[in-house]
C-alpha positions, 0 to 999 in steps of 0.5 A, a space after each residue: 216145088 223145086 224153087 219153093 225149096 230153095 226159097 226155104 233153104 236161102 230162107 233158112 239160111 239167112 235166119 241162121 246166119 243172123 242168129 249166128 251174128 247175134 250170138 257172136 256180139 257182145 254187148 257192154 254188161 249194165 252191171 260194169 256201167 253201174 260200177 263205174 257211176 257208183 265209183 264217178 259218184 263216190 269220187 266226187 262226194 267230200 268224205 266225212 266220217 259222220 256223214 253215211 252216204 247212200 247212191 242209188 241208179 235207176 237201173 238200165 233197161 234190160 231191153 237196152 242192148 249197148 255195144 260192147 266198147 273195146 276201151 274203158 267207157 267214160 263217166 262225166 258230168 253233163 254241162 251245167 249239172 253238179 253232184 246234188 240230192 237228184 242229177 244226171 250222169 253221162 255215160 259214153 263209149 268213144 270207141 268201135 259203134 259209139 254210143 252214149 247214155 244218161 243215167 239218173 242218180 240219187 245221193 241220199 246223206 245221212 247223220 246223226 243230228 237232233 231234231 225236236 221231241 216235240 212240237 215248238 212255237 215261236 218264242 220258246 226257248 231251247 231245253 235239253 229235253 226238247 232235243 232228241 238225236 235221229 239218223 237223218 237225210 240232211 240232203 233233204 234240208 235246205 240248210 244246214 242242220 246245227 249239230 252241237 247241243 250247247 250251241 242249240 240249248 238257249 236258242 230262242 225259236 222264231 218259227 213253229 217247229 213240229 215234232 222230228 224236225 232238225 233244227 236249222 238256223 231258219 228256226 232259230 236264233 240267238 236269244 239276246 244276252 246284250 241289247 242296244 244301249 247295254 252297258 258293257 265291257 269290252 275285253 281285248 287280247 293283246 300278247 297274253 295280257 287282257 285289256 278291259 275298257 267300257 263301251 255301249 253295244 250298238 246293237 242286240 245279240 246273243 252268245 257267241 254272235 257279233 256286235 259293234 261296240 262304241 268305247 266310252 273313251 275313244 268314242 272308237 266303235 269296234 266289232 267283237 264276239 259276245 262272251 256273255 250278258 256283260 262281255 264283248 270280246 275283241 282283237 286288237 
């Protein structure tokens, strides 16, 4: 009976002394690790006023129980990993027990950009009212959206876009003001004084795109800008 006592008491005391131990250990709070991520992440992303940027982590595991780290802990990219829509980030303390851990962050961008108020099939060309402004996530788009409305109107598409869809240089193109053969000016800039020769463009193009231009005189050919369906500007 005597010995069965004992046994409970060592027992007991063991269990007391872990839960005491326990007690006494502190643990680095999730809510400090997330705010240094949100913080690494920000740091990391070009500030634009127009743009709205939205970082979500997956959150700790409640479960997980990380030593408390005597020095601040360290936020880093992993090898071969960059700030995009989806990544990783490390986190680590190189201090008492270390420890490191990887938390998956998402980087939602969002803009005002115009997007089609209906459906549009190749060929079309661009009207106002085919363009509506809507908060987007452009993180999502593979390429970047064309924000301003007098660059779009005229556009001609070259693939189906469906209703809400951005518009991107992969739908569109410029429809051609000067094709091949065309007869044009070429207008050249030189200390404030324009210089008008006679030319024929080498290849089709829309406003505001580039073409070469063979001048009918020097039989030269020059690279300029389209100002419209007659004019080819260039820089001396």
């Amino acid at each position: 009976m005597k010995t069965n006592c004992i046994y409970l008491f060592i027992v007991t005391s063991l269990i007391a002394t872990n839960l005491v131990w326990a007690s006494v250990v502190d643990f680095h709070p999730h809510s400090e690790i997330e705010n240094r991520v949100v913080q690494f992440v920000k740091s990391n992303i070009q500030e634009n006023e127009n743009i709205e940027v939205e970082i979500k982590l997956r959150a700790l595991d409640s479960r997980l129980k990380l030593t408390q780290c005597s020095m601040p802990v360290e936020v880093y990219m992993p090898h071969n990993s960059r700030v995009n829509s989806r990544f990783s980030v490390g986190v680590r303390c190189q201090s008492g027990k270390p420890w490191k851990i990887y938390i998956p962050v998402t980087v939602a961008k969002y803009a005002q950009v115009y997007v089609s108020t209906a459906p549009l099939s190749k060929g079309d060309v661009l009207q106002a009212e085919d363009l509506r402004l809507l908060r987007t996530d452009i993180s999502k788009l593979r390429t970047r959206p064309i924000t301003d409305a007098n660059q779009l109107i005229g556009m001609l598409v070259k693939r189906s876009i469906p209703t809400g869809s951005a518009f991107t240089s992969r739908h569109l193109t410029h429809r051609s003001v000067i094709n091949k053969g065309d007869l044009v000016d070429i207008v050249a800039t030189m200390s404030g004084l324009n210089i008008r020769m006679t030319g024929n463009a080498m290849s089709s193009g829309g406003k505001g795109q580039r073409i070469r231009v063979k001048n009918s005189s020097s039989k030269k050919t020059v690279e300029g800008i389209i100002i419209d369906s007659n004019t080819v500007q260039i820089k001396l």
